[in-house]
Residue frames relative to the residue before (quaternion, step in Angstrom):
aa qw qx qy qz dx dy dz
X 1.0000 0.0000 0.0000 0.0000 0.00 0.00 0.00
X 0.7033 -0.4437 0.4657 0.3028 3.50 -0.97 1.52
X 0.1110 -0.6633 0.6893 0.2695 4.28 -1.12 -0.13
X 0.5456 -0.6825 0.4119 0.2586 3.40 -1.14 0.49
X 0.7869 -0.3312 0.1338 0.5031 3.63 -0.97 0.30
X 0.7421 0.5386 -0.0833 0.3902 2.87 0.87 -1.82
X 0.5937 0.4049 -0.3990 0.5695 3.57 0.94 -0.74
X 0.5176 0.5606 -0.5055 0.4029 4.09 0.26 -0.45
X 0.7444 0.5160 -0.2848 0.3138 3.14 0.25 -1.60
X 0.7085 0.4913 -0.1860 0.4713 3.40 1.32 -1.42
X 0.5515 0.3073 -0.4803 0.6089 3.77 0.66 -0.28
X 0.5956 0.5412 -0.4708 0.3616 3.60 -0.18 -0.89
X 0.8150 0.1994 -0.2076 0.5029 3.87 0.43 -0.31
X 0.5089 0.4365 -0.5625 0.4838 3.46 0.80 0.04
X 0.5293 0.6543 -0.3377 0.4216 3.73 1.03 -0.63
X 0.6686 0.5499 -0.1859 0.4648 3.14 0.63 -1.29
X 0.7144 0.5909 -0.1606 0.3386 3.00 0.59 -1.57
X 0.7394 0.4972 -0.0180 0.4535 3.08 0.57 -1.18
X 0.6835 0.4933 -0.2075 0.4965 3.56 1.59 -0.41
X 0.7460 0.2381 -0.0346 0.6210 3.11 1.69 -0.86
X 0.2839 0.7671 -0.5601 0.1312 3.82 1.10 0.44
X 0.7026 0.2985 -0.0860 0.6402 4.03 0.99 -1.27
X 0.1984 0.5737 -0.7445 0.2779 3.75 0.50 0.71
X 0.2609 -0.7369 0.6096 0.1315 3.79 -1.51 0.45
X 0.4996 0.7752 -0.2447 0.2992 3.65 1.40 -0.27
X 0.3481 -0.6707 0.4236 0.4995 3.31 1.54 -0.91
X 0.5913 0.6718 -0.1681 0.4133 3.07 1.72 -0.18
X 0.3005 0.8612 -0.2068 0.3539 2.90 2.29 0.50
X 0.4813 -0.6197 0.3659 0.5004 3.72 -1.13 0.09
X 0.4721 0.6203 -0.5196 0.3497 3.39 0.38 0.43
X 0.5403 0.5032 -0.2677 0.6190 4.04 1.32 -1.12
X 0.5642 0.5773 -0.4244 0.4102 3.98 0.86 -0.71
X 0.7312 0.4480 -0.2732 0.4359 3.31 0.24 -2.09
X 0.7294 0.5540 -0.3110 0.2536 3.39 0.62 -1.31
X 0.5210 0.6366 -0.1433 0.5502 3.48 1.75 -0.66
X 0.5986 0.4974 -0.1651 0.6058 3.41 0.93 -0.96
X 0.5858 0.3892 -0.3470 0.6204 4.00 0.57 -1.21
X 0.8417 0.3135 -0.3083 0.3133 3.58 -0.65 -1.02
X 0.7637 0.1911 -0.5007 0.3601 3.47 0.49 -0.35
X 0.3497 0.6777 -0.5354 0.3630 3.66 0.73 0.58
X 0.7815 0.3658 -0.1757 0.4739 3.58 0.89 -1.10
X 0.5296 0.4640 -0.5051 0.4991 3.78 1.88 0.15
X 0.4370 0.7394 -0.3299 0.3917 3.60 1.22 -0.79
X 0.6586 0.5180 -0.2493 0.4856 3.81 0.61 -1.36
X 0.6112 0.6033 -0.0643 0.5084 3.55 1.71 -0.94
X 0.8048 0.2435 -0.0245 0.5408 3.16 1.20 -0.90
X 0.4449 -0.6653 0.5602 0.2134 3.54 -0.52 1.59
X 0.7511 0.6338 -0.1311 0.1305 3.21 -1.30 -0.09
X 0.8344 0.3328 -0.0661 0.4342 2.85 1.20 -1.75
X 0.5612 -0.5652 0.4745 0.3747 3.71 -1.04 1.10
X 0.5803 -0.5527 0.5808 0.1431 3.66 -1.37 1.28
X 0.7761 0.3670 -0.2592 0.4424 3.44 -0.07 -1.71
X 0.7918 0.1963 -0.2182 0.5357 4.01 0.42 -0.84
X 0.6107 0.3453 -0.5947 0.3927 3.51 0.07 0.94
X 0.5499 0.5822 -0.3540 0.4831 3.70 1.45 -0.34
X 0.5932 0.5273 -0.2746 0.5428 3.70 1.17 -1.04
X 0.8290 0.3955 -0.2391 0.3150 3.45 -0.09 -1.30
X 0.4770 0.6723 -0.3357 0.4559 3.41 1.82 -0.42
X 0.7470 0.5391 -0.1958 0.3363 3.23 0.97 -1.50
X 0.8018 0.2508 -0.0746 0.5373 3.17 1.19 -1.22
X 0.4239 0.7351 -0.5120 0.1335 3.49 1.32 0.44
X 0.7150 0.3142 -0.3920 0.4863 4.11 1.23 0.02
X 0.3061 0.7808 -0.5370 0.0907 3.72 1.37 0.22
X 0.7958 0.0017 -0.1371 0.5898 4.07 0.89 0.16
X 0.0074 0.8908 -0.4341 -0.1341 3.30 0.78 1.41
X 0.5701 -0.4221 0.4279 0.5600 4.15 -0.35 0.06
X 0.8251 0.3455 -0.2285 0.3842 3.20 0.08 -1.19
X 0.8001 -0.0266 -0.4193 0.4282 3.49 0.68 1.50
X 0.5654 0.5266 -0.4756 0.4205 2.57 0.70 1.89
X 0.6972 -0.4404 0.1493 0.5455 3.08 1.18 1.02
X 0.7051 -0.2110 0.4498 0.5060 3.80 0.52 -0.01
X 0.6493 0.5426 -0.4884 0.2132 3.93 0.46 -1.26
X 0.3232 -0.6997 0.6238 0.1294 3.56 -0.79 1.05
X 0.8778 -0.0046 -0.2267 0.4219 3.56 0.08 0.07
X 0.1756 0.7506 -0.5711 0.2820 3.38 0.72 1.84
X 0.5111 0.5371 -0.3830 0.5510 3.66 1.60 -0.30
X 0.7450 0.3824 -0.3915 0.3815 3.41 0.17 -1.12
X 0.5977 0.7082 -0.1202 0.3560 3.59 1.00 -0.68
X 0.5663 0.4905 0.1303 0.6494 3.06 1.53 -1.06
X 0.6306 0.3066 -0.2616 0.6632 3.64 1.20 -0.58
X 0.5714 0.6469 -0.3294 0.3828 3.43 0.47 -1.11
X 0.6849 0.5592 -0.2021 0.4212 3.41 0.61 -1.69
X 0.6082 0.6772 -0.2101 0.3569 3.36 1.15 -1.52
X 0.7722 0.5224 0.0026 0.3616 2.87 0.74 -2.00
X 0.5738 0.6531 -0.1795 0.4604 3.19 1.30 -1.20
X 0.5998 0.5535 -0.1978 0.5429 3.49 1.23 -1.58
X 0.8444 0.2691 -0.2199 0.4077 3.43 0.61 -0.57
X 0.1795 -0.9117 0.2771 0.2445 3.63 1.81 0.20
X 0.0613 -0.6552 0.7199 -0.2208 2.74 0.46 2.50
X 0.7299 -0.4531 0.4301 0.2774 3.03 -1.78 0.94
X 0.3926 -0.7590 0.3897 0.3434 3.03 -1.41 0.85
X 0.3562 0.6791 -0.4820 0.4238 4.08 0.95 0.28
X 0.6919 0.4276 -0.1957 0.5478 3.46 0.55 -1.08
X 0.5729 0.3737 -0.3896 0.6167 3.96 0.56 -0.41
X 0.7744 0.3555 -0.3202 0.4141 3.45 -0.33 -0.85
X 0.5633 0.5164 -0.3368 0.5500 3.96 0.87 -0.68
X 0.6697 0.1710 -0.2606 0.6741 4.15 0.65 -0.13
X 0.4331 0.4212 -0.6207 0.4997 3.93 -0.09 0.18
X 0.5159 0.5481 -0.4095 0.5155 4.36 0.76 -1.19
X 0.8243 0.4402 -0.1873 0.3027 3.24 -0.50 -1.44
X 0.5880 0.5380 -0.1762 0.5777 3.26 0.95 -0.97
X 0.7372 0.4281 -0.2982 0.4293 3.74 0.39 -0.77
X 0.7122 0.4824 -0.1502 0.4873 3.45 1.11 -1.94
X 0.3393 0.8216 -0.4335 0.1479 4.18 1.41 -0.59
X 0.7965 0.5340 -0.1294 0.2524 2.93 0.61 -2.04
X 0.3192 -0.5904 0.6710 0.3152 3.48 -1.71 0.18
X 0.2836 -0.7314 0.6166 0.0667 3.20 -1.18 1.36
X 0.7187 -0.2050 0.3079 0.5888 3.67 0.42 -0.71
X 0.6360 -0.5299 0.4107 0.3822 3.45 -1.83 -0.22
X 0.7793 0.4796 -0.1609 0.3699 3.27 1.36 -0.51
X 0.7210 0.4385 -0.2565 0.4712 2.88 1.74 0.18
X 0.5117 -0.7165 0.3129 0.3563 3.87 -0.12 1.51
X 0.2606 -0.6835 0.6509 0.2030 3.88 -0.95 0.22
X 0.2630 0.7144 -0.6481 0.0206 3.93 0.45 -0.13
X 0.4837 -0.6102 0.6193 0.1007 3.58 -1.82 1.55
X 0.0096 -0.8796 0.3973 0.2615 3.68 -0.29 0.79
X 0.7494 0.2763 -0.3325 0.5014 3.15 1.00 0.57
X 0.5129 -0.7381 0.1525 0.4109 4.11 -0.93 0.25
X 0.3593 0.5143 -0.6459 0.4351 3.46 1.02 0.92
X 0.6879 0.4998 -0.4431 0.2841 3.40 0.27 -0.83
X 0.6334 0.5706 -0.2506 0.4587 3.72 1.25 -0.56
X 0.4349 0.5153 -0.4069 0.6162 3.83 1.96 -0.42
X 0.7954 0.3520 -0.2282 0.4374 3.51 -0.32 -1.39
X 0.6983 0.3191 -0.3893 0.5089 4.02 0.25 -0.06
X 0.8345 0.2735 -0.2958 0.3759 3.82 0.60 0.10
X 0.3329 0.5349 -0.5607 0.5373 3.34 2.05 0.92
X 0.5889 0.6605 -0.3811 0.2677 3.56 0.80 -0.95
X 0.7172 0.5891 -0.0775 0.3642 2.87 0.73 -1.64
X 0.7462 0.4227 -0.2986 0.4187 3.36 1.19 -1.06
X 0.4467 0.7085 -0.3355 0.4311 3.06 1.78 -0.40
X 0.7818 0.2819 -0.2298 0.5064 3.84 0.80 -0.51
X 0.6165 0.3149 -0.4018 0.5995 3.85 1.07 0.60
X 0.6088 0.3470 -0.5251 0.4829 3.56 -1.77 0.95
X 0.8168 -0.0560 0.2460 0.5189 3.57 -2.07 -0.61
X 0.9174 0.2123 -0.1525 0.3002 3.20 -0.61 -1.69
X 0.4820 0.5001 -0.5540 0.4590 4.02 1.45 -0.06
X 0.6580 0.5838 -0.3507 0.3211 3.76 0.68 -0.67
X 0.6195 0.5481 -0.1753 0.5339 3.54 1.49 -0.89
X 0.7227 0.2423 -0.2677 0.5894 3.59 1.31 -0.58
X 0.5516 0.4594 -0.5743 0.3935 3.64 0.63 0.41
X 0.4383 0.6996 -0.3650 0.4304 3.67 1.28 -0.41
X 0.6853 0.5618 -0.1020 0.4520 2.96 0.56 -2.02
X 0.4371 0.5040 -0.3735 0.6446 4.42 0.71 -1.25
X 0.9075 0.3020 -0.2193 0.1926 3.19 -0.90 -1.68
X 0.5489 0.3963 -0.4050 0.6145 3.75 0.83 -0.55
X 0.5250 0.6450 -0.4048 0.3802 4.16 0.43 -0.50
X 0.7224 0.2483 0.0131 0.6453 3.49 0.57 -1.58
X 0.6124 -0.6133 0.4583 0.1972 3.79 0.75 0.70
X 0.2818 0.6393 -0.6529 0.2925 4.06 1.09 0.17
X 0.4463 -0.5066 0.6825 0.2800 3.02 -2.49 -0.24
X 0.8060 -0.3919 0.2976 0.3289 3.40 -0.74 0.68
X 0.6464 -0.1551 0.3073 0.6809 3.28 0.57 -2.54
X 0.0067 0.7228 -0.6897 -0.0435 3.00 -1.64 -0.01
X 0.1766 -0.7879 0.5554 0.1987 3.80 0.28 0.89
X 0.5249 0.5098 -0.5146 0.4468 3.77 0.80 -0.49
X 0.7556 0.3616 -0.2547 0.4831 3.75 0.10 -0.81
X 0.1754 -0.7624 0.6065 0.1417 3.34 -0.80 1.58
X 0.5394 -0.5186 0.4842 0.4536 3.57 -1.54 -0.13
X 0.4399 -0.6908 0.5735 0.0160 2.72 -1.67 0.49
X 0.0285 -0.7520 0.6532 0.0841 3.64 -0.46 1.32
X 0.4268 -0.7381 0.5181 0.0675 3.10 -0.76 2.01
X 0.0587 -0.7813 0.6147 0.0911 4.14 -0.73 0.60
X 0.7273 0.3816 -0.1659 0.5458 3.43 0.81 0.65
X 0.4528 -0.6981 0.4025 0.3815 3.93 -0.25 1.00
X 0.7412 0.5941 -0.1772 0.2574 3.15 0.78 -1.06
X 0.4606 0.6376 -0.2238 0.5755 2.97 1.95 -0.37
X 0.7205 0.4210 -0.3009 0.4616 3.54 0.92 -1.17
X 0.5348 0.7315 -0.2969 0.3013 3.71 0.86 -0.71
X 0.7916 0.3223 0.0072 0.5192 2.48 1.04 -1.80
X 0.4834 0.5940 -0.4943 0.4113 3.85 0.89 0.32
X 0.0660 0.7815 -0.6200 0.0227 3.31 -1.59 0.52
X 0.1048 -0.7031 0.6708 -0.2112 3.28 0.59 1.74
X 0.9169 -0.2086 0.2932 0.1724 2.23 -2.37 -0.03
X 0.2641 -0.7567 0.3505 0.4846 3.50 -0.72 -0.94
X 0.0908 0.8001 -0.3413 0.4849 2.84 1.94 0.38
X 0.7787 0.4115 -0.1901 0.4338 3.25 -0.40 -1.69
X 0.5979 0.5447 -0.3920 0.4383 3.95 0.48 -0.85
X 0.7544 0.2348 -0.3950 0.4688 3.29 0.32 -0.20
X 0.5237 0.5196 -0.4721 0.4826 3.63 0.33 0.34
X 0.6781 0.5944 -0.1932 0.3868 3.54 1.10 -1.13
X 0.8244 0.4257 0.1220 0.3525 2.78 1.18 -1.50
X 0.8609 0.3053 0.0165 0.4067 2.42 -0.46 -2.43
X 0.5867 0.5846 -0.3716 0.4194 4.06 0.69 -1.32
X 0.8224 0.4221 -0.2530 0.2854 3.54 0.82 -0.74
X 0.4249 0.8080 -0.2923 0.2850 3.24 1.79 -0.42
X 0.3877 0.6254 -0.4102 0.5388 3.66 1.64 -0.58
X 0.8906 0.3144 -0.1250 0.3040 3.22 -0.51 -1.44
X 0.4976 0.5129 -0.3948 0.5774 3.53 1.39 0.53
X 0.6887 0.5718 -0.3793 0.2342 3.45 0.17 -0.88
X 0.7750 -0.5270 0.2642 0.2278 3.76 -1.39 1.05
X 0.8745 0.1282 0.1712 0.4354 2.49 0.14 -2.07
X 0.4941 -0.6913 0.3920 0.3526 3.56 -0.97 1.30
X 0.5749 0.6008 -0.3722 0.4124 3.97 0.85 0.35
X 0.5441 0.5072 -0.2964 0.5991 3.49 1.72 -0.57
X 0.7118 0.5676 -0.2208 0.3498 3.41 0.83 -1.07
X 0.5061 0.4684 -0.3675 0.6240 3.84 1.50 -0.69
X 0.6152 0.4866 -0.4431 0.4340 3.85 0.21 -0.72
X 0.7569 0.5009 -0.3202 0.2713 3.55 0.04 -1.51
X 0.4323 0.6618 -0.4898 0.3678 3.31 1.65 -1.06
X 0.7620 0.5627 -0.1991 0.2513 3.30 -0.23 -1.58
X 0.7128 0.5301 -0.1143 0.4448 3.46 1.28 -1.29
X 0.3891 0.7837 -0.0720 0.4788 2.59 1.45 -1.01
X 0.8412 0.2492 -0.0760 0.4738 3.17 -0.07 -1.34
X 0.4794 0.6636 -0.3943 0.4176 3.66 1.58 -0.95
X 0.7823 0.4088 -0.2040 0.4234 3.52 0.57 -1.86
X 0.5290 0.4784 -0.4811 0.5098 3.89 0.69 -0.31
X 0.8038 0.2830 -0.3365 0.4007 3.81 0.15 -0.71
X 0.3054 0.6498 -0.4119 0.5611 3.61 1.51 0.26
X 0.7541 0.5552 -0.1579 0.3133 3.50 0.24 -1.10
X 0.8310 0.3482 -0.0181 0.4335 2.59 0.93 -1.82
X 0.5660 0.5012 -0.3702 0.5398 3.49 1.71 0.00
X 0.4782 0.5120 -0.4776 0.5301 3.90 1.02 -0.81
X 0.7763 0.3269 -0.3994 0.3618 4.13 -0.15 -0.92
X 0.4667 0.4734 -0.5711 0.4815 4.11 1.14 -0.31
X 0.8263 0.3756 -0.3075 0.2856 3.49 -0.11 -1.22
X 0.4514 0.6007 -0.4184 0.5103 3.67 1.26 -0.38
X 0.5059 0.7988 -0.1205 0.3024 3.35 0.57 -1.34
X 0.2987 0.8081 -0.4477 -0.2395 2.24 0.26 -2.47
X 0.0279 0.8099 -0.5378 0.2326 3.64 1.44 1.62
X 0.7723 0.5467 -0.1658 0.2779 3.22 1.00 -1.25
X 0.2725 0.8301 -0.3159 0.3699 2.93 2.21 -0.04
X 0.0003 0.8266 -0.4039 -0.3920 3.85 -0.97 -0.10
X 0.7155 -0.4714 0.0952 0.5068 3.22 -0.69 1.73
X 0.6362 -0.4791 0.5537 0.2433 3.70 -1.69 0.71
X 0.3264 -0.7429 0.5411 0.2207 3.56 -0.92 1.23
């Protein structure tokens, strides 16, 4: 007998859970659930979209992200698949998050992300808010001490990347990511519910920014007697 939405959803995160509970990246099950919650609550916002695969594709959208797995671009979709299969969800609905999973990522500034369908536009702009405000600042921290970066390095400018492969393979600062990245993640996002949030965040990480460079600086200093 077939499980019901709801039992998916629940193995699907005890699954989840359990795979990523002591992850140390920011890339943890805790960034998961928190994804999952939000695009559930842009969703509530958004006519239209299918529950079961914006709830699924949330859960398992970093369950083999590329970016620890060598670069492999279609170890998530792969990896979901497997999941799904085990639990004989239909194959439309696997293949409809195998999408989501594939189309998720940020590639660079120069290369477009377009969501082709509207779960895929819930689950790529819960993501997203997840890595701008307080806690996108705390996991860009978190990446960068992870992969061993330096903090800053004013000699090393960012880099608007025009080409995925370029972005993969970079390892600036952590600084630089937000210049790369993160500053731009507002002005991508879907849905006009992701977009009232981002305001707010948004503004958190620019004054984040702009106080790390006084104190880097060390403008904020008071002048030598």
């Amino acid at each position: 007998m077939p499980l019901s939405s709801a039992d998916l959803i629940t193995r699907t995160a005890d699954f989840v859970r359990e795979k990523f509970l002591h992850e140390g990246s920011g890339h943890d099950w805790e960034h998961i659930r928190r994804v999952w919650q939000t695009a559930r609550a842009l969703a509530a916002e958004t006519p239209g979209a299918e529950p079961l695969v914006t709830e699924l594709a949330a859960l398992l959208h970093d369950v083999a992200d590329w970016k620890f797995h060598g670069g492999d671009e279609e170890a998530g979709p792969q990896a979901a698949r497997a999941w799904l299969l085990s639990l004989d969800v239909a194959e439309p609905v696997i293949g409809h998050i195998e999408t989501i999973i594939r189309e998720i990522s940020f590639k660079g500034l120069g290369v477009p992300t377009p969501m082709s369908t509207p779960e895929g536009e819930l689950v790529q702009d819960a993501d997203r808010l997840d890595a701008i405000g307080a806690i996108g600042v705390a996991r860009a921290f978190a990446y960068g001490g992870h992969k061993g970066r330096p903090l800053h390095d004013p000699s090393v400018p960012p880099v608007a990347h025009s080409s995925f492969e370029s972005y993969k393979t970079n390892a600036g600062p952590i600084i630089n990511h937000f210049y790369e990245k993160l500053l731009y993640l507002r002005e991508r996002l879907h849905t006009p519910a992701a977009r009232r949030v981002a305001g707010q965040r948004q503004a958190f990480m620019e004054s984040f920014l702009a106080q790390f460079l006084r104190e880097w600086e060390g403008s904020d200093l008071p002048p030598a007697v």
